[in-house]
Backbone as a printed PyTorch tensor [residue, N CA C, xyz], in Angstrom:
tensor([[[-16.1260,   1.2550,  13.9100],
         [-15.9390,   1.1090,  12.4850],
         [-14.4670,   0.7640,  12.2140]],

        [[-14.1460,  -0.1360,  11.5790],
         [-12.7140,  -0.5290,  10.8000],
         [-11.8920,   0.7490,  10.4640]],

        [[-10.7300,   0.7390,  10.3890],
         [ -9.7290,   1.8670,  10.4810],
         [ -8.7740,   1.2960,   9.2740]],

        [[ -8.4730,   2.0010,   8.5530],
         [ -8.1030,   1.9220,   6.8260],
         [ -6.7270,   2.8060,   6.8580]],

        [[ -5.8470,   1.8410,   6.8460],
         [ -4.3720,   2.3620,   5.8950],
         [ -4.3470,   2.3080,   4.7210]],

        [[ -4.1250,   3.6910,   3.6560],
         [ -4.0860,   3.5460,   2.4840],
         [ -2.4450,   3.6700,   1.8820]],

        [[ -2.6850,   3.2190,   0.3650],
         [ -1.2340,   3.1130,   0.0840],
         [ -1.1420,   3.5120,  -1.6520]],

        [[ -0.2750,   4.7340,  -2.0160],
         [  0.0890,   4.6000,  -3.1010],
         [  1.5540,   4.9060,  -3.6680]],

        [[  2.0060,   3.8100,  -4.9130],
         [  3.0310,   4.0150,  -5.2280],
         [  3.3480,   3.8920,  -6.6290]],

        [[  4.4340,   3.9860,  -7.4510],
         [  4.5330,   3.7600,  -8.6250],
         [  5.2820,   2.3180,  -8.4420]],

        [[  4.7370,   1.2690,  -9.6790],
         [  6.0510,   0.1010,  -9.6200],
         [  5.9420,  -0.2650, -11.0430]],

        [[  7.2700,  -0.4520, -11.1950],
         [  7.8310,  -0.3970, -12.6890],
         [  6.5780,  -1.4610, -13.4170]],

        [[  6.0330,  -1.4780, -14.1510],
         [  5.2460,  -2.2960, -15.0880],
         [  6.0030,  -3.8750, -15.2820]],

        [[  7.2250,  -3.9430, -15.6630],
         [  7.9500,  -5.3790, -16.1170],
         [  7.6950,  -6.0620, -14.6050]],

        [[  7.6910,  -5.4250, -13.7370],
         [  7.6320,  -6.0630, -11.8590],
         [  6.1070,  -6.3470, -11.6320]],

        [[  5.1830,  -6.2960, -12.5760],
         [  3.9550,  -6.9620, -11.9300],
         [  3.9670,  -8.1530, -11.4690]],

        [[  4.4390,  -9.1480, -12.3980],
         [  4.1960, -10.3180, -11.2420],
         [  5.2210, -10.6790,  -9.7590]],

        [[  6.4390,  -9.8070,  -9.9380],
         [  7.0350,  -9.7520,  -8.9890],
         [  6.3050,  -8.9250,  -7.2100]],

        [[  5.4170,  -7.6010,  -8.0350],
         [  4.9710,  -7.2100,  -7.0730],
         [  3.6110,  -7.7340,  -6.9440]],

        [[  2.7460,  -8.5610,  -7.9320],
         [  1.8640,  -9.4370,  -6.5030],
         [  1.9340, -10.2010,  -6.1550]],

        [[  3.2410, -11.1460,  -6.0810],
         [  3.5290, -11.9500,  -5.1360],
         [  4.1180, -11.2640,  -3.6310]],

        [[  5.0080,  -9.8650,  -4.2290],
         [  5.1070,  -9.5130,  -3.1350],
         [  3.7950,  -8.4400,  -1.8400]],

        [[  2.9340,  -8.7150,  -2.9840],
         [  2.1560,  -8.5110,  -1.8430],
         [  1.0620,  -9.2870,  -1.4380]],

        [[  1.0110, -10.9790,  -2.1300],
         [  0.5370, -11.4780,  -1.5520],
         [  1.4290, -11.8970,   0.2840]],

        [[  2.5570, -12.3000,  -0.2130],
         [  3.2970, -12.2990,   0.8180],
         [  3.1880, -11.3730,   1.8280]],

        [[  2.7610,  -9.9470,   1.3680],
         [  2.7520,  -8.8550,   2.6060],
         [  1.1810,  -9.4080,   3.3320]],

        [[  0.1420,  -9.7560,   2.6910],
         [ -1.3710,  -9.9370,   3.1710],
         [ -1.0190, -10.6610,   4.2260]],

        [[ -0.2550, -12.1190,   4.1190],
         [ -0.0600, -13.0310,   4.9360],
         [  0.5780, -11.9660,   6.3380]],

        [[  1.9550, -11.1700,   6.2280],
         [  2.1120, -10.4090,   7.2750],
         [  1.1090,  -9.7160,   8.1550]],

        [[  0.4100,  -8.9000,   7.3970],
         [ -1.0040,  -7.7930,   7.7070],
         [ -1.9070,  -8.2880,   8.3520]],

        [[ -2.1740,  -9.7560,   8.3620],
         [ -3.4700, -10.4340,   8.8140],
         [ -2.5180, -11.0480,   9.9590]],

        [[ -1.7860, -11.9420,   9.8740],
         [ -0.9540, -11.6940,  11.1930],
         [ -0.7160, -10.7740,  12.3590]],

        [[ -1.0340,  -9.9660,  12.0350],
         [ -0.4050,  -8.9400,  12.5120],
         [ -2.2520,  -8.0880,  13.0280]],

        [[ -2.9600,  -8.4920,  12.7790],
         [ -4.3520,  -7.8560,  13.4890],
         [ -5.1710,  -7.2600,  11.9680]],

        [[ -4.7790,  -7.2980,  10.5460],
         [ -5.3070,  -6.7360,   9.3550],
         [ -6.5400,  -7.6550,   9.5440]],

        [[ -7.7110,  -7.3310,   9.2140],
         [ -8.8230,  -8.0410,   8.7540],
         [ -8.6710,  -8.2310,   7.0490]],

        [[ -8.3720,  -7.5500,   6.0710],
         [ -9.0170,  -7.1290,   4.8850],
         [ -7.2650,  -6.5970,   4.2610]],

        [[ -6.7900,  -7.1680,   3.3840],
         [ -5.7150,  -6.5770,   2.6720],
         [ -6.1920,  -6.2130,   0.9140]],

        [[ -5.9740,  -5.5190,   0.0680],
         [ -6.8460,  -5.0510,  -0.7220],
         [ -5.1130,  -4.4820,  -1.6600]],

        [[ -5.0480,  -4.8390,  -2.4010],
         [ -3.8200,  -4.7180,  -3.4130],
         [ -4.8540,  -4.1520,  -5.2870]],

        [[ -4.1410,  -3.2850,  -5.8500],
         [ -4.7150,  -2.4520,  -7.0800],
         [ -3.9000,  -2.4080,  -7.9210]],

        [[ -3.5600,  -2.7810,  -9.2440],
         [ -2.9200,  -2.4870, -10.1900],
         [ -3.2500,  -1.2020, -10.9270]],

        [[ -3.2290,  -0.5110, -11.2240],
         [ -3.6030,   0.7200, -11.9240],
         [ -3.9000,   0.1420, -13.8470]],

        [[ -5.4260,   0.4950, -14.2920],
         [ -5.3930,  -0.0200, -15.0650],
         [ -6.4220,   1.0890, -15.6990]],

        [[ -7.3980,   1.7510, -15.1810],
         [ -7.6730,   2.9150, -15.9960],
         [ -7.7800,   4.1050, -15.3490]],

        [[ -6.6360,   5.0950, -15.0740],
         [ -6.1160,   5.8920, -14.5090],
         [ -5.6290,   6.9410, -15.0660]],

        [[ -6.5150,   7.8760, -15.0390],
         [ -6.4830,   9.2640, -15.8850],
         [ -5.0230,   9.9530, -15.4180]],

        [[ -4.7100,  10.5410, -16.4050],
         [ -3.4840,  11.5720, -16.3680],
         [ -3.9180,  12.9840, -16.4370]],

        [[ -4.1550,  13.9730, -15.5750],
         [ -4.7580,  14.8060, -14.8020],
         [ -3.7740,  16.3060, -15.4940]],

        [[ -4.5590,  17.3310, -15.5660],
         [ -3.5940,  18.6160, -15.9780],
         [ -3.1740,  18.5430, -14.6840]],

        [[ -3.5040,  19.3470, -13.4650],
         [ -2.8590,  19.6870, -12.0470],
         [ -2.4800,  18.2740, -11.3530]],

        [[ -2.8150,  17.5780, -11.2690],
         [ -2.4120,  16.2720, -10.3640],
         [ -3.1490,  14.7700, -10.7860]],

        [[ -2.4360,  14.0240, -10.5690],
         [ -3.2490,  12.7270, -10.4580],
         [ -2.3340,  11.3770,  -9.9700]],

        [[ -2.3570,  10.2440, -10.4980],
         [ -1.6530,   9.2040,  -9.1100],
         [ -0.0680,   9.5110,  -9.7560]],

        [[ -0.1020,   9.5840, -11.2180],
         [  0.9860,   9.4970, -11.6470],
         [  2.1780,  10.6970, -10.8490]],

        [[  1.4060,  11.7900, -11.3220],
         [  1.9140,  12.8260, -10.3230],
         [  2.7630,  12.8720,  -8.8830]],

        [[  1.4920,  12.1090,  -7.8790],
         [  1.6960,  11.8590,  -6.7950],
         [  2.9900,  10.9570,  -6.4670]],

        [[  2.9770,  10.1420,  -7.5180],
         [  4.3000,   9.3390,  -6.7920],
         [  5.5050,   9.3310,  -7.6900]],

        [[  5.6830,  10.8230,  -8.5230],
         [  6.5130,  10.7200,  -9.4890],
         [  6.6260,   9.4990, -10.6480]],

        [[  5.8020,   8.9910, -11.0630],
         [  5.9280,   8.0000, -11.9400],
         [  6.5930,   7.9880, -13.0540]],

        [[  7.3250,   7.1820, -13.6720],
         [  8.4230,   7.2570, -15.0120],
         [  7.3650,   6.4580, -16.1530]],

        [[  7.6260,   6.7230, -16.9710],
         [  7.0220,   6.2600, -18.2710],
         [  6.4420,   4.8700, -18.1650]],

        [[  7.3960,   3.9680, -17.6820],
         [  7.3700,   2.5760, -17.3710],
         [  6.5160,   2.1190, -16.2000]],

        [[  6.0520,   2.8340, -15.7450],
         [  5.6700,   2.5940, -14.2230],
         [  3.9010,   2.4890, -13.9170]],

        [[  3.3860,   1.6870, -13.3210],
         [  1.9900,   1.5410, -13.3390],
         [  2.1320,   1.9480, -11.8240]],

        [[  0.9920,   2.7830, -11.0690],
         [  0.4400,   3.2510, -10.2760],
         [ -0.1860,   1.8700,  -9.0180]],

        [[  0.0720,   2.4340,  -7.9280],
         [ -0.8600,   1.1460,  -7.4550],
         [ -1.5290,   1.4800,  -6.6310]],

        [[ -2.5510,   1.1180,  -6.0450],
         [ -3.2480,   1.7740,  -5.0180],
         [ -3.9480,   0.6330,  -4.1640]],

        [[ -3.5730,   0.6440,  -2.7600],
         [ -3.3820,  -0.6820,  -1.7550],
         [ -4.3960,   0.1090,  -0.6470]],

        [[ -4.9790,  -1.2020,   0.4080],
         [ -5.3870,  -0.4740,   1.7430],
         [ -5.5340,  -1.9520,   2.9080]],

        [[ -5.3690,  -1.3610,   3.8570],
         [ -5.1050,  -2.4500,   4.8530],
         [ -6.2960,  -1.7590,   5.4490]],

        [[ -7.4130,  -2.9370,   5.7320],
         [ -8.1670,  -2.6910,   6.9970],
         [ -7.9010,  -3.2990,   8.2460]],

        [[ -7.9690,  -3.1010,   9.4290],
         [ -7.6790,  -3.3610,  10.6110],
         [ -8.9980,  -2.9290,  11.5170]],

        [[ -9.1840,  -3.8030,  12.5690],
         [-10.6910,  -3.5230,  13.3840],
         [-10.7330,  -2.1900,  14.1330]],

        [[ -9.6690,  -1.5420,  14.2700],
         [ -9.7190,  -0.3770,  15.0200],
         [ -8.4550,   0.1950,  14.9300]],

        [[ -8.0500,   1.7550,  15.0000],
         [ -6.8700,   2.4370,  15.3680],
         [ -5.6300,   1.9350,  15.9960]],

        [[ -6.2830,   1.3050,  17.0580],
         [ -5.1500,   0.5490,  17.9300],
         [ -4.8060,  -0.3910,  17.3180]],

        [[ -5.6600,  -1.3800,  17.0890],
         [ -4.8510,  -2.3130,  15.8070],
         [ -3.8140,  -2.0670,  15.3980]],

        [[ -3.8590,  -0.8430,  14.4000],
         [ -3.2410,  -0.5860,  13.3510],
         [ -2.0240,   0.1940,  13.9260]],

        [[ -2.0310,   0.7890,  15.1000],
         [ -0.7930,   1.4540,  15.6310],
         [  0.0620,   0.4200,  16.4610]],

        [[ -0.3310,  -0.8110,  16.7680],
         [  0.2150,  -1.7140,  17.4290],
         [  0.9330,  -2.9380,  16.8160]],

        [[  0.3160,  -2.8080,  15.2720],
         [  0.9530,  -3.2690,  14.0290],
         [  2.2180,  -2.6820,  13.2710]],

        [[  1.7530,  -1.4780,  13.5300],
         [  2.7750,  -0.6340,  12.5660],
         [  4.0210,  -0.6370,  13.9330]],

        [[  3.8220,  -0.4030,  15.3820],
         [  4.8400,  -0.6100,  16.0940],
         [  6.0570,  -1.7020,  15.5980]],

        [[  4.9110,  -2.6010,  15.6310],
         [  5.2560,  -4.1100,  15.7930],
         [  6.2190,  -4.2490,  14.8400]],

        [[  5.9050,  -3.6960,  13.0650],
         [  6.9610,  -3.3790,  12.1920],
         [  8.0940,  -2.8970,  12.1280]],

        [[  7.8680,  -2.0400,  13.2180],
         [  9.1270,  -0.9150,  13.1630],
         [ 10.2130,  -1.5310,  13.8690]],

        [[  9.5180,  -2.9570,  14.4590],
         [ 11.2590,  -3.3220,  15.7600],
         [ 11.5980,  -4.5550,  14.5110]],

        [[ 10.7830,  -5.1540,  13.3920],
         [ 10.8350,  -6.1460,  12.6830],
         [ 12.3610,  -5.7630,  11.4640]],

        [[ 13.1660,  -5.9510,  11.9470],
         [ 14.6150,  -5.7750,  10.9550],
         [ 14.0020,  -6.2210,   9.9630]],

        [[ 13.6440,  -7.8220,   9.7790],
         [ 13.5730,  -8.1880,   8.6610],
         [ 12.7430,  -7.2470,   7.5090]],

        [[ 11.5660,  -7.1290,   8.2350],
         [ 10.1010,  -5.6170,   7.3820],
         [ 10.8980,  -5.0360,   7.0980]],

        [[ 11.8770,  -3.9390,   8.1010],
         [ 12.4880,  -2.9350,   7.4500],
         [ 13.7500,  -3.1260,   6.8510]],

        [[ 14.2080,  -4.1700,   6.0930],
         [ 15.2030,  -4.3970,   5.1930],
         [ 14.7670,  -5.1910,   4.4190]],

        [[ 13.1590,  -5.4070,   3.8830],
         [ 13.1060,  -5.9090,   2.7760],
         [ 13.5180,  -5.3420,   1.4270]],

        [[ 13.5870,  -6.4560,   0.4880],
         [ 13.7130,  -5.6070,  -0.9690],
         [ 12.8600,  -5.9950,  -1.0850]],

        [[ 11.8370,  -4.3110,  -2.1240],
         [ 10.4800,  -4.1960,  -2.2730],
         [ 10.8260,  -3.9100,  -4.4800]],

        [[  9.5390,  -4.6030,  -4.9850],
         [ 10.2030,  -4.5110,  -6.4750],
         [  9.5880,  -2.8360,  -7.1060]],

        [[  9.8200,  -2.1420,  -6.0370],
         [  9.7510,  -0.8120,  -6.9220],
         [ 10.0590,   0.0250,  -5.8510]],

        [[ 10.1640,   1.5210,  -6.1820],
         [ 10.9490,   2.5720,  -5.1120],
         [ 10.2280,   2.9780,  -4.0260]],

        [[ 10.3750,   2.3970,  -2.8740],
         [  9.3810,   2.5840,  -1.9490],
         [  9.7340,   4.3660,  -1.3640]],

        [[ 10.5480,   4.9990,  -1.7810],
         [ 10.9210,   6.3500,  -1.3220],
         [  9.7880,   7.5860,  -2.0000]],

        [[  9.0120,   6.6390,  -3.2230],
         [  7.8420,   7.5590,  -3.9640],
         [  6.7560,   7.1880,  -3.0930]],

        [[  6.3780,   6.3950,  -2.4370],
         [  5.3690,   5.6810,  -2.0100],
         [  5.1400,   6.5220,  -0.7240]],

        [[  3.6330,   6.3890,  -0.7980],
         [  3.0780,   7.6280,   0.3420],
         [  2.0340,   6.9890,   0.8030]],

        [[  1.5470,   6.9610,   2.4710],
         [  0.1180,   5.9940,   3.0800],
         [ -0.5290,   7.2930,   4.2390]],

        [[ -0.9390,   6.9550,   4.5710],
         [ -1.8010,   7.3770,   5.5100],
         [ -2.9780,   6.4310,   6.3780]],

        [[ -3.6620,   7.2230,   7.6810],
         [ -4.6230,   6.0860,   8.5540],
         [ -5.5130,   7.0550,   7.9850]],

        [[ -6.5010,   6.4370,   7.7520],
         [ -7.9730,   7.2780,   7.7590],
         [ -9.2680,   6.4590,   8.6890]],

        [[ -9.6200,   7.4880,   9.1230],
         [-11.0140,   7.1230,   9.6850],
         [-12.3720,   7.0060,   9.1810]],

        [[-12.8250,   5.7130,   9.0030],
         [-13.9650,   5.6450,   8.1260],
         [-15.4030,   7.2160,   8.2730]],

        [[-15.7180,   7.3370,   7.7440],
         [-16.9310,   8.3890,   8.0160],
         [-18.4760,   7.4520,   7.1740]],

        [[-18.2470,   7.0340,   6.3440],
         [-19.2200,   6.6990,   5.5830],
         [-18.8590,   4.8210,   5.2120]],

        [[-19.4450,   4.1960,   5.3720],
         [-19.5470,   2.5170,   4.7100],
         [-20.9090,   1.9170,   4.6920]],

        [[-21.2370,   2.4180,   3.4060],
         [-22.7880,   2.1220,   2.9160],
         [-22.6020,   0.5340,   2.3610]]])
C-alpha cells in the first residue's frame, strides 16, 4: 500500500498565489524524487475548535489560512530515500518558503484503510 507524508501549516492569506505556485513547483520536486501523488489544500471551511483545531495546531495569526498537503510515495523506502535525498539538497534546505515553515508540522503514516 502507498505510504503518505502529511503536512500542515499556517500561510499568510495575501501569499496564496505565491504559495501555489510554490507548491506547484514543490510537486515537480516530489515526483522527481519517487512521489506518485502530490495533493496541496487551501483551508476553506475549517472549524475553529474550543480545545484544538488546525488553527491551533500551527499557531495561526488572524491573517493566516491553514493548509493541509500530502505526498504519496509507493512505499516507506521511497519516502525515506527522498527525504534523505533532501537533506544533502542545499538548495531544498535554503529555500524561501512564503509562510513560516517553523509552525509547520508532517509526519509518515501508514495507510490502514483505502476504500
Amino acid at each position: 500500500m502507498p505510504y503518505i507524508e502529511g503536512f500542515v501549516a499556517a500561510v499568510p492569506t495575501a501569499n496564496k498565489d505565491d504559495y501555489v505556485e510554490h507548491a506547484r513547483e514543490g510537486s515537480k520536486y516530489f515526483k522527481d524524487l519517487g512521489a506518485t501523488r502530490v495533493i496541496e489544500c487551501w483551508g476553506d471551511d475549517v472549524p475553529k475548535g474550543e480545545v484544538t483545531d488546525f488553527y491551533k495546531a500551527v499557531q495561526a495569526k488572524d491573517d493566516e489560512t491553514p493548509i493541509f498537503s500530502w505526498i504519496e510515495y509507493p512505499d516507506k523506502a521511497t519516502r525515506d530515500a527522498a527525504n534523505e535525498r533532501m537533506s544533502q539538497d542545499s538548495e531544498m534546505m535554503n529555500m524561501e518558503m512564503p509562510f513560516d515553515g517553523s509552525r509547520m508540522f508532517w509526519g509518515g503514516f501508514e495507510q490502514v484503510v483505502n476504500d
